[in-house]
Residue, then its C-alpha position, 0 to 999 in steps of 0.5 A: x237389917x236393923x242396926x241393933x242386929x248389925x250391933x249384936x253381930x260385932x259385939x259377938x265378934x269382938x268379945x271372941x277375938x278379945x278371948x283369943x288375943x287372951x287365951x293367946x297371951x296365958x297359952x302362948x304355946x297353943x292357938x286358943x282352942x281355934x279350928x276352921x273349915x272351908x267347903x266350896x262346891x260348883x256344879x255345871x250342865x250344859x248341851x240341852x240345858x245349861x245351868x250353873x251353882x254355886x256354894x261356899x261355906x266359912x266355919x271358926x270355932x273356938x273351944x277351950x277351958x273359958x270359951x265355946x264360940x263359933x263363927x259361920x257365913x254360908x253361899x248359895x247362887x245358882x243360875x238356870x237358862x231359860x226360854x223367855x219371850x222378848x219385847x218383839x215376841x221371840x222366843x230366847x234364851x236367857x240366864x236367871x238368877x233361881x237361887x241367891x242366898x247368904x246367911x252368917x252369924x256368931x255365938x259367944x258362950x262363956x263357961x261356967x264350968x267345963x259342960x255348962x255355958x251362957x251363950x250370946x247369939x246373932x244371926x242374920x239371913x237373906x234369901x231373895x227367893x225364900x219364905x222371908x226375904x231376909x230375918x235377923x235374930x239376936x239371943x242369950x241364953x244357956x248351954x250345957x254339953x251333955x256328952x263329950x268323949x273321942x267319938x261322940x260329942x253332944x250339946x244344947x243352947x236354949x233362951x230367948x231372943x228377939x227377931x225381925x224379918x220381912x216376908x217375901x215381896x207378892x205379886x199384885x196387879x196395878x194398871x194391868x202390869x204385875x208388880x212385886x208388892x213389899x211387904x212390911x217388917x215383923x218382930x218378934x221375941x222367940x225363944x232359940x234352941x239348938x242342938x248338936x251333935x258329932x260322931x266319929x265313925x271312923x278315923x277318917x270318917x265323921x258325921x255332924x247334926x245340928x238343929x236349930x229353932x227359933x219359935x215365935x207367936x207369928x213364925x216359927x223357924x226350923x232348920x237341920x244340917x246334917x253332914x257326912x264327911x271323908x278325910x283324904x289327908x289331914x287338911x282336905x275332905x269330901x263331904x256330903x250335906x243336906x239342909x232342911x229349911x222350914x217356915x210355920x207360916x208363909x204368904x199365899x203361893x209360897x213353899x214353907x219348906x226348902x231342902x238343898x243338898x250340896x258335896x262339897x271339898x272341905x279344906x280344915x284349918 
């Protein structure tokens, strides 16, 4: 990953706690606006087939009369038997790898009055069986939060950015044998929107949305995030997701859409 986009990520990641350990300070009595959630989800077949996933998700968010900041790092592996043949010609089986994905990022948004923002976002993401192989993308633009009350709560992000990213290795044939050919890195300027959206069904009971795009002359990046949560206690909740990843333009034999759907126990914080 390129190092101005490591950079933007521990830039990000300064200035918010830098606005916690102020907001601290001027609010001793609170945590800062600070809330948190965990979700973890494991899922084992075996007996016929065998297969093992596993996912994991980290939320911070931090909202108060200065700051709207955010923090996320999100898991995905999962390993699926196989029949493969050995060197010897026997049939076996084996354990591989068909999902390994991890994804994080931040953003910083400073306010400039209690709806309205300017927000610095970095994100990087590795998928070794996606579109991409891995894509960065840092951007700064403004926010505005159209619709807040105790049930419902709506906002957009919008401005440009700059974004790198190496497309999946293809396959080639050298001297008979097939190998994964690398392919070299893209950037581009984009321009990032995001919105999102949450509802309270009921006292126990939320939905949350969030979209986000990221739109360049040689890709355009689209991804939703929907979730249906049920609160058991305070602390613990059972939640069901479901992602929808999209790429505009991908090499030959590959998907431009991958979806996952995961139920997850969330632990809030």
């Amino acid at each position: 990953m390129n190092k101005t986009l490591i950079a933007a990520l521990l830039l990000a990641a300064s200035a918010s706690f830098a606005a916690q350990a102020q907001d601290a300070g001027n609010n001793a009595g609170n945590n800062g606006g600070w809330s948190g959630s965990g979700e973890f989800g494991y899922a084992s077949a075996t007996g016929n087939t065998r297969s093992q996933n596993v996912n994991a998700k980290l939320g911070l968010n931090q909202e108060n009369e200065q700051w709207k900041n955010s923090f996320f790092l999100d898991v995905l592996r999962t390993k699926v038997q196989q029949k493969v043949i050995d060197q010897n010609g026997n049939t076996v089986n084996e354990f591989n790898t068909t999902a390994n994905r991890y994804d994080g990022g931040a953003s910083v948004g400073y306010k400039l009055d209690p709806r309205s923002y300017i927000v610095g976002a970095a994100r990087y993401d590795h998928d070794q069986f996606g579109a991409n192989l891995w894509q960065g993308v840092v951007s700064l633009g403004y926010g505005y939060i159209a619709l807040k009350d105790a049930r419902n709560e709506l906002s957009f992000e919008i401005g440009p950015g700059y974004k790198e990213y190496r497309p999946a290795a293809l396959p080639v044939e050298v001297n008979g044998v097939s190998v994964q050919q690398v392919q070299p890195v893209q950037h581009e300027a984009v321009a990032r929107g995001l919105v999102n959206y949450k509802l309270r069904l009921t006292d126990n009971t939320s939905f949350e949305d969030t979209f986000l795009t990221e739109a360049g002359s040689k890709n355009t990046y689209l991804q939703n995030d929907a979730g249906l949560a049920v609160n058991m206690t305070k602390k613990l909740a059972l939640k069901v997701g479901f992602q929808v990843r999209r790429n505009s333009d991908v090499l030959p034999g590959i998907k431009k859409t991958d979806t996952l759907t995961t139920t997850n126990l969330v632990y809030n914080f």
